[in-house]
C-alpha positions as CSV (number, residue, x, y, z in Angstrom):
1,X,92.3,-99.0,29.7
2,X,90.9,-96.2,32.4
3,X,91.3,-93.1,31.0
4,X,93.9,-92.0,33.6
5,X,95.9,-94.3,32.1
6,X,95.1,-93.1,28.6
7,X,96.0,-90.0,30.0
8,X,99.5,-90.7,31.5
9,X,100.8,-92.0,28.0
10,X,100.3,-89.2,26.3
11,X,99.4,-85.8,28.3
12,X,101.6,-83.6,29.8
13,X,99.8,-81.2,32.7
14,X,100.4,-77.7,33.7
15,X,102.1,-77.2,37.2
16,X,102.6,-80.8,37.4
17,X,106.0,-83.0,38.4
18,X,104.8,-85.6,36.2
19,X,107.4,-88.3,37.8
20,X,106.1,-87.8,41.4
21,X,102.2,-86.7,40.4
22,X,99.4,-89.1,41.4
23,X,97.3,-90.1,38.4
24,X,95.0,-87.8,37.0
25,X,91.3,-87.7,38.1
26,X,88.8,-88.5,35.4
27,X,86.0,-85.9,35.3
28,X,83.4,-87.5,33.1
29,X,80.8,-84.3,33.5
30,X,80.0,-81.4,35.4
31,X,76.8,-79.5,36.6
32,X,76.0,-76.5,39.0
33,X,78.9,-76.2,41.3
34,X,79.7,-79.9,41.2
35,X,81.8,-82.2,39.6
36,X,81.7,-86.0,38.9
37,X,84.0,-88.8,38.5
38,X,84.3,-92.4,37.7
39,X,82.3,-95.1,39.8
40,X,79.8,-92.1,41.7
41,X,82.7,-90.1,43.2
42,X,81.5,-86.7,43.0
43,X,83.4,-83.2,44.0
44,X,82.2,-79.6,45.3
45,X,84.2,-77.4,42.9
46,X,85.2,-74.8,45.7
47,X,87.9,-73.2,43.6
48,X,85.7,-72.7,40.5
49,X,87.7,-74.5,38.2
50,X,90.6,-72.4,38.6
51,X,88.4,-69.3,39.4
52,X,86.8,-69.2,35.8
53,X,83.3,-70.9,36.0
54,X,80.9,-67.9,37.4
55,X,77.3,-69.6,37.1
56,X,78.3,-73.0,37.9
57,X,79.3,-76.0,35.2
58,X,76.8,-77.0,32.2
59,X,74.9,-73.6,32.2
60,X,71.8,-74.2,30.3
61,X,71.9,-71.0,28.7
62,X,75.8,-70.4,28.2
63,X,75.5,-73.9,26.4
64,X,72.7,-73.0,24.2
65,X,74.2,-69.7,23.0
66,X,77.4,-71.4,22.1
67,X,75.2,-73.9,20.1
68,X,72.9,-71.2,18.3
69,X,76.4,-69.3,17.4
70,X,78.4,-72.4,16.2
71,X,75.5,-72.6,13.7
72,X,75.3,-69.4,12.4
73,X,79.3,-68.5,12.5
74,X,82.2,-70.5,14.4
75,X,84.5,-68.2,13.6
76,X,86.0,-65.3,11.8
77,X,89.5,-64.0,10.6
78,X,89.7,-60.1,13.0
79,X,92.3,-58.6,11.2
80,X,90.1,-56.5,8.4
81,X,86.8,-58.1,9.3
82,X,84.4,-57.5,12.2
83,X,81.0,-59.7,13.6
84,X,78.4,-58.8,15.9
85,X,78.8,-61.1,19.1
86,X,82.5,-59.1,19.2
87,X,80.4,-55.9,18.8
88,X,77.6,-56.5,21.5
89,X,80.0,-58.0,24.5
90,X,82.1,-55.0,24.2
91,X,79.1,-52.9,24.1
92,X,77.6,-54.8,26.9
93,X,80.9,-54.0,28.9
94,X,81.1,-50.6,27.8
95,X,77.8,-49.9,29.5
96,X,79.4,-51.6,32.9
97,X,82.7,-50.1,33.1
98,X,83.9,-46.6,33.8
99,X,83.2,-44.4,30.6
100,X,87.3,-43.9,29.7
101,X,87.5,-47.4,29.4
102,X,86.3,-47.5,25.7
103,X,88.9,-49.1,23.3
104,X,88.5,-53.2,23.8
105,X,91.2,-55.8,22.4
106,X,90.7,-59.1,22.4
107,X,93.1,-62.2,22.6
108,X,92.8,-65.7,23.8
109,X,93.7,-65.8,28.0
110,X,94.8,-63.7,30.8
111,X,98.9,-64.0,30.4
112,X,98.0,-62.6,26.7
113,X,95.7,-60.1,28.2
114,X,98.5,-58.6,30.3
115,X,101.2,-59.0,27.2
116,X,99.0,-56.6,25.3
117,X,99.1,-54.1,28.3
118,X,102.4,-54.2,28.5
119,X,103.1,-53.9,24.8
120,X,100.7,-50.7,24.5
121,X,101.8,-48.9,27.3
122,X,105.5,-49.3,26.1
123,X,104.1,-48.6,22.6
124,X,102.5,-45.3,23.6
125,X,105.3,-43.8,24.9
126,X,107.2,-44.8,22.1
127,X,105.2,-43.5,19.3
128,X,105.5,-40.3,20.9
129,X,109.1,-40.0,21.2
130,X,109.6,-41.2,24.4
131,X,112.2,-44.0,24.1
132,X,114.1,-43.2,27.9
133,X,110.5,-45.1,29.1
134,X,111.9,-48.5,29.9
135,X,110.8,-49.8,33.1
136,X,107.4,-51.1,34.7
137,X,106.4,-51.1,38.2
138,X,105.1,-54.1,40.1
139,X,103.8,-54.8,43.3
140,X,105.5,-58.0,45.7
141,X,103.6,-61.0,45.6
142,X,101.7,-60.2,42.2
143,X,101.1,-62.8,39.8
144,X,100.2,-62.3,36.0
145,X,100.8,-65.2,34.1
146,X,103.4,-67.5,33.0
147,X,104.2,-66.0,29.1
148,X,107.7,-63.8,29.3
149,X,106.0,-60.2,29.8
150,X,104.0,-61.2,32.7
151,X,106.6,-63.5,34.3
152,X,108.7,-60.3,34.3
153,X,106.1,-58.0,36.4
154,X,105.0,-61.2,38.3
155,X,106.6,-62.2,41.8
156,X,110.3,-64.1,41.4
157,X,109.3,-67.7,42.0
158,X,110.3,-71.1,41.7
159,X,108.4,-71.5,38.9
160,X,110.2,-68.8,36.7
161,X,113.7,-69.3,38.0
162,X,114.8,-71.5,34.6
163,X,113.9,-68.2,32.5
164,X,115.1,-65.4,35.2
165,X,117.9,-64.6,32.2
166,X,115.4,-63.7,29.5
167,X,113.1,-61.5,32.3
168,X,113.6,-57.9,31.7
169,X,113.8,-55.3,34.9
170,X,111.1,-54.7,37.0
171,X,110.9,-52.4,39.8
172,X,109.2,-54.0,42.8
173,X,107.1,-52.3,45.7
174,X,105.7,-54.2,48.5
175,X,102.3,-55.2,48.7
176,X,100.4,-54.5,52.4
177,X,99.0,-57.8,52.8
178,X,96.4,-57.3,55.7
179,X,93.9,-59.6,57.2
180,X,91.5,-59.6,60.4
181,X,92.6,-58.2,63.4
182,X,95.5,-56.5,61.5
183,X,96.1,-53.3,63.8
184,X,99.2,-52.6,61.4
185,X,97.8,-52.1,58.5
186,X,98.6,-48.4,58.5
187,X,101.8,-48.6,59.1
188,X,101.9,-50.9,56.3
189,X,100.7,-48.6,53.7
190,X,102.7,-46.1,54.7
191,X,106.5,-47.5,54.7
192,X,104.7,-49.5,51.0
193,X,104.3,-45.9,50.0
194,X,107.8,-44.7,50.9
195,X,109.1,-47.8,49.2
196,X,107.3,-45.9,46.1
197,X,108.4,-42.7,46.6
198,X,112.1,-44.2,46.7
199,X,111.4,-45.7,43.1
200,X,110.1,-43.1,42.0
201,X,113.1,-40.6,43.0
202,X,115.3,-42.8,41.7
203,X,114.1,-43.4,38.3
204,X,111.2,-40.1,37.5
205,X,111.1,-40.4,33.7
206,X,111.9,-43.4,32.8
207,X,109.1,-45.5,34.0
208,X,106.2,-46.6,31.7
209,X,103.8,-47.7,33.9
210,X,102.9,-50.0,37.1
211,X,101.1,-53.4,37.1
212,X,99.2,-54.1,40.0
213,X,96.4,-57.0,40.8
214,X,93.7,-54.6,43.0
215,X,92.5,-55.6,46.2
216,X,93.6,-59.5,46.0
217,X,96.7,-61.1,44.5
218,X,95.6,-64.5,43.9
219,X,98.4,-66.7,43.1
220,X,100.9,-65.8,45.8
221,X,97.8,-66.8,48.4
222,X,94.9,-64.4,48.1
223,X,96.7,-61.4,50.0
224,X,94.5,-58.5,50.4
225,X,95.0,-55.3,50.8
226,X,92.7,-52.1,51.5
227,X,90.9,-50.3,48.5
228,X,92.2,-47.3,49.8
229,X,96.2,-48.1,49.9
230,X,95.5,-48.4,46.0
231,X,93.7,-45.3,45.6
232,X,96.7,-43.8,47.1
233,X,99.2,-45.4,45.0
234,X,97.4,-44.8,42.1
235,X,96.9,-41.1,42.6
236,X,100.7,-40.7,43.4
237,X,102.3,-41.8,40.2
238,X,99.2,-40.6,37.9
239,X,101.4,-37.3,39.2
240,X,104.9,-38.8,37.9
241,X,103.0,-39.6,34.1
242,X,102.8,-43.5,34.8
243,X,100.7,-45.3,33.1
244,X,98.2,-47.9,35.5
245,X,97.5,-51.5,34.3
246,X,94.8,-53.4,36.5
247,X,94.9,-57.0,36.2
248,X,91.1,-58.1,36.6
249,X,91.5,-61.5,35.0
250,X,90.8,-63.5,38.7
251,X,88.7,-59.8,40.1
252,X,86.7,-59.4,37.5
253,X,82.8,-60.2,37.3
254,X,81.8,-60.1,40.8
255,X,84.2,-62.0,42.5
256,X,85.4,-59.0,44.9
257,X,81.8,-58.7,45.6
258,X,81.6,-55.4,42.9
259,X,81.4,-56.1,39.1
260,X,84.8,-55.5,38.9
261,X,87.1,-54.4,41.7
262,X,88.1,-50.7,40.5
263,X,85.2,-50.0,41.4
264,X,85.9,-49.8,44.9
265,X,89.2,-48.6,44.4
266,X,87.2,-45.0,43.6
267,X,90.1,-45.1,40.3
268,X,90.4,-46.0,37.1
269,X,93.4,-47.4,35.0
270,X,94.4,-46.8,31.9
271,X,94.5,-50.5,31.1
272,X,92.1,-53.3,32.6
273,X,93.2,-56.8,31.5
274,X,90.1,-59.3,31.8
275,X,89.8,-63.3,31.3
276,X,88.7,-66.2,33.0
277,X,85.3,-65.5,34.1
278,X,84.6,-63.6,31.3
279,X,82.6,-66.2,29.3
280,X,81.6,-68.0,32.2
281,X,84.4,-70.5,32.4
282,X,83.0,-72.0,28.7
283,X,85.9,-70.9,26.6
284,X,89.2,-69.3,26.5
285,X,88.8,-65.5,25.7
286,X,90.3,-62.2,26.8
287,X,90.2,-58.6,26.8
288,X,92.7,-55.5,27.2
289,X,90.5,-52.4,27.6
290,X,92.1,-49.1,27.2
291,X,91.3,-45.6,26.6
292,X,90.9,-43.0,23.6
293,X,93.9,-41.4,24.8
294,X,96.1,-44.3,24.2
295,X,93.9,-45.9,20.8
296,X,94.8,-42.6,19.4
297,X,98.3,-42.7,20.2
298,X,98.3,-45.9,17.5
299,X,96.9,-43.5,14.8
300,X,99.2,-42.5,11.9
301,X,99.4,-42.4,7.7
302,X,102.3,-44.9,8.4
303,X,102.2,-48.9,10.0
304,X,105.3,-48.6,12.0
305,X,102.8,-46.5,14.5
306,X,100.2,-49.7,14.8
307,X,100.0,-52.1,17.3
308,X,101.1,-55.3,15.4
309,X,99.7,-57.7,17.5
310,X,97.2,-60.6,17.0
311,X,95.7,-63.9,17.2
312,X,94.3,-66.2,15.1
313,X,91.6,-67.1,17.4
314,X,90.8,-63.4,18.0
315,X,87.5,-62.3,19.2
316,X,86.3,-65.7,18.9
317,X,82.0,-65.8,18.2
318,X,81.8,-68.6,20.4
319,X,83.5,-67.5,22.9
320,X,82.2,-63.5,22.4
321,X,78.5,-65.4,22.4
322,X,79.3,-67.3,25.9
323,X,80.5,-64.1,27.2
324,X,77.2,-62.0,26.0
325,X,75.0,-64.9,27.6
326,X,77.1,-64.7,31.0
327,X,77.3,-60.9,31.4
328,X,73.1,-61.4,31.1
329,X,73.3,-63.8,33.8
330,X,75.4,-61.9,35.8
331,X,73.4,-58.7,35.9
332,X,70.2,-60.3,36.5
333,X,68.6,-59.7,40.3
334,X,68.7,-64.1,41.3
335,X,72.7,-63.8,40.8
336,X,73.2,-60.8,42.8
337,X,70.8,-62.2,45.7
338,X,72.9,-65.8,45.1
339,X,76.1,-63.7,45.3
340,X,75.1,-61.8,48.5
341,X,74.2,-65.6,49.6
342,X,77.4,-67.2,49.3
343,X,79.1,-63.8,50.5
344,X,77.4,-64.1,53.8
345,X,78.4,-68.1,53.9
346,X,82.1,-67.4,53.3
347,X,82.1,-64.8,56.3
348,X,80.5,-67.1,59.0
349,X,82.3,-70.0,57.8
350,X,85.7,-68.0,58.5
351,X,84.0,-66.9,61.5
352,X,83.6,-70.3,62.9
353,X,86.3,-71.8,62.1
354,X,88.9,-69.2,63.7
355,X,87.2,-69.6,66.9
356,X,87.9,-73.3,67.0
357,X,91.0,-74.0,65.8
358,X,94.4,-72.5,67.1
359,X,95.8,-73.8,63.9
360,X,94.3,-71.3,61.6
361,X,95.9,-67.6,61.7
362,X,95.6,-64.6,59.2
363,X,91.5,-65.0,58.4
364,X,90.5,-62.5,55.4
365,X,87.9,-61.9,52.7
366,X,86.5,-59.8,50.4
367,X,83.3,-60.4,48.1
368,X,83.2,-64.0,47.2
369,X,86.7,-64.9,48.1
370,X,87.4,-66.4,51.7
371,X,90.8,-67.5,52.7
372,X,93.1,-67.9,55.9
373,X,95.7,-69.5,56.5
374,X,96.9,-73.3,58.6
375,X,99.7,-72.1,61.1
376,X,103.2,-73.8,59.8
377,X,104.1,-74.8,63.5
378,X,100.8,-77.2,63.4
379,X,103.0,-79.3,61.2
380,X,99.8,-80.1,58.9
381,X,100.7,-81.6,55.4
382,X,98.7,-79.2,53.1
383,X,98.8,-82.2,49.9
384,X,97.7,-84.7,52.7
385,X,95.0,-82.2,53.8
386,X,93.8,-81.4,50.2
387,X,93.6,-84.9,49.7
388,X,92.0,-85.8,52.6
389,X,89.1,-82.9,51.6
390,X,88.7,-84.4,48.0
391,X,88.3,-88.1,49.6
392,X,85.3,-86.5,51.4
393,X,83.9,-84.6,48.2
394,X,85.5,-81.2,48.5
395,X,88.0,-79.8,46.0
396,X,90.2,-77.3,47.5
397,X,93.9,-76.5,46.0
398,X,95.8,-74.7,48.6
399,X,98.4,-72.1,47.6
400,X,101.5,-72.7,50.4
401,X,99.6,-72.5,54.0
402,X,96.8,-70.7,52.4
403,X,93.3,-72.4,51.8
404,X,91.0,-70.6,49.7
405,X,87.6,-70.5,48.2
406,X,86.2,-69.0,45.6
407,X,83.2,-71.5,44.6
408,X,80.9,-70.9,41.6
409,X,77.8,-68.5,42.2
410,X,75.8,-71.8,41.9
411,X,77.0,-72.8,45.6
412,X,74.3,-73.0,48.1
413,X,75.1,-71.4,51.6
414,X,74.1,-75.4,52.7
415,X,76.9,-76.5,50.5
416,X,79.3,-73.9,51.8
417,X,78.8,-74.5,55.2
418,X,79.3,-78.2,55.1
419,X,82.7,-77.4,53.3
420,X,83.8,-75.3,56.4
421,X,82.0,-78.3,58.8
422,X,84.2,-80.8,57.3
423,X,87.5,-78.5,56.6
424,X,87.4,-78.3,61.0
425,X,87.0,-81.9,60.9
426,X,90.1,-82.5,58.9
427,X,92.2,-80.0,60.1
428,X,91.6,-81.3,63.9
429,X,92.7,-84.3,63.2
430,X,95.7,-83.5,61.4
């Protein structure tokens, strides 16, 4: 029996009308930004594996660390005991990140990552007497995972509307999606701000803290917006008392073309929620980094005052020993040059291909992420086009009319370019 069909009688997939899905696709192995299939098929992984592989599949190195580790310690109960791979990444990250950010929590993915941000910021203010704190802010668009927490400060979706009853309130701001050749992008910002302001009028103390994806919103189609509008929003309610939350589990490590996007925000949160790329897309793991200021808010003679949260998987050695080996990688000089590479691909592939095709609208990048989006009036089937990209050896996964890539920082600008060769090809003669 093929293994698809294996699969069928027994798996249930994520995001997946398994009535109407085709059957799986068998992925036998993987290596450098590729993956292969049964009978010789074989796929350029332009989405990095839903944006977690960094250094490209089967990493020599990443693999051998994991191996060295398994055979030393596999793993560890966290509550009451400590080891040094959990030590040394967070070290290693301390020395990255901005000096306030020095308290480090692990758990197991990004959704978790952002429950924990959540939890301590409503925490904080609690322990300190401030019960009238109930709300969070969110930005429009914004996606942060599919556990209760995040689905609440996430954008209202198809995907949630089953659970909208269980959701608790969120106060939403728009987000000023921009793109090139956006001359109203100002404007934008501004009336985003006033939609702020009018928030923040209407409910001053009661609001624990705002939620916001920096510089890209992945899920709701890579919108962008300026570093600057969210310097500006973060300055503003740092003056009402808020709290700030970055979610960096899709941002982080490199892919906005900075280690980590808050650096070009010029700001930095009180929170920063990190996943995905964070052991170079080996094994689950997560972080909530936080400051003194809010660790020491959990102190007291008493437990009602700690932060009763946990996992049993927490601070995993194989996974903190991944994550050690692919911050190394990521800081050496080859990646950056490889990253400046691909960087430089993405831009003159979106170049080309808005000058040839009237069908593409709303180009945008920034770093390593390149997107635009197919103009609904040219009637193109986006499953038929993804399709018709994997039968020619390209794996894309379009969000609505916007087609992305974000490929591993083990794609060649050869390998790039002949994605955005054959992408015209298709789309012309849909």
């Amino acid at each position: 029996m093929r293994l698809s069909e294996r699969d069928r009688k027994i798996l249930w997939h994520p995001f997946t009308q398994e009535k109407t899905a085709s059957p799986p696709i068998p992925v036998i192995r993987a290596e450098g930004s590729w993956l292969y299939g049964e009978n010789g098929k074989k796929w350029l992984d332009l989405v990095s594996s839903w944006w977690v592989n960094l250094h490209g599949h089967a990493y020599p190195e990443i693999a051998e660390a994991i191996y060295k580790q398994a055979m030393h310690l596999e793993h560890v109960i966290f509550a009451g005991f400590t080891h040094d791979p959990a030590v040394t990444l967070c070290e290693k990250l301390q020395e990255v990140l901005p000096d306030s950010l020095c308290r480090f929590f692990f758990s197991d993915n990004g959704s978790t990552a952002i429950e924990v941000a959540l939890k301590m910021a409503y925490q904080y203010w609690w322990n300190q007497g401030e019960r009238q704190k109930k709300y969070f802010i969110a930005l429009e668009g914004g996606y942060h995972g599919d556990t209760f927490g995040a689905m609440s400060v996430g954008a209202r979706s198809g995907f949630h509307d089953p659970y909208s009853g269980l959701l608790f309130k969120v106060l939403h701001v728009p987000f000023p999606d921009t793109f090139a050749g956006d001359d109203e992008v100002s404007d934008k910002e501004q009336r985003d701000l006033l939609e702020l302001e009018n928030v923040l009028d209407k409910y001053q103390d009661k609001i624990v803290g705002i939620i916001l994806e920096p510089i890209v919103q992945g899920a709701s189609g890579m919108r962008m917006c300026r570093p600057e509008f969210v310097s500006q929003l973060v300055q503003r309610v740092r003056e009402e008392n808020i709290l700030v939350i970055f979610d960096e589990v899709m941002t982080g490590f490199g892919r906005t073309g900075t280690l980590f996007a808050l650096e070009q925000t010029g700001v930095t949160p009180d929170f920063l929620c990190l996943s995905k790329g964070i052991t170079g897309g080996f094994l689950p793991l997560a972080l909530t980094v936080t400051t003194e200021e809010v660790y020491s808010a959990f102190l007291g003679e008493h437990f009602s005052s700690a932060f009763a949260h946990g996992h049993s998987y927490t601070a995993n050695p194989l996974g903190c020993a991944a994550g050690i080996m692919s911050l190394n990688i990521l800081q050496r000089p080859e990646s950056a040059d490889a990253r400046k590479s691909i960087q430089q691909a993405l831009e003159r592939g979106l170049a080309d291909i808005s000058k040839i095709s009237k069908k593409i609208c709303r180009v945008r990048q920034q770093g390593l992420i390149a997107a635009f989006d197919i103009d609904p009036a040219a009637g193109i089937d986006m499953q038929k086009f993804k399709l018709m990209m994997m039968e020619e050896g390209f794996l894309i996964r379009p969000l609505g009319q916007s087609v992305y890539l974000m490929p591993p920082y083990s794609t060649t600008a050869n390998e790039i370019d002949a994605a955005f060769d054959k992408m015209r090809i298709v789309i012309a003669a849909s």
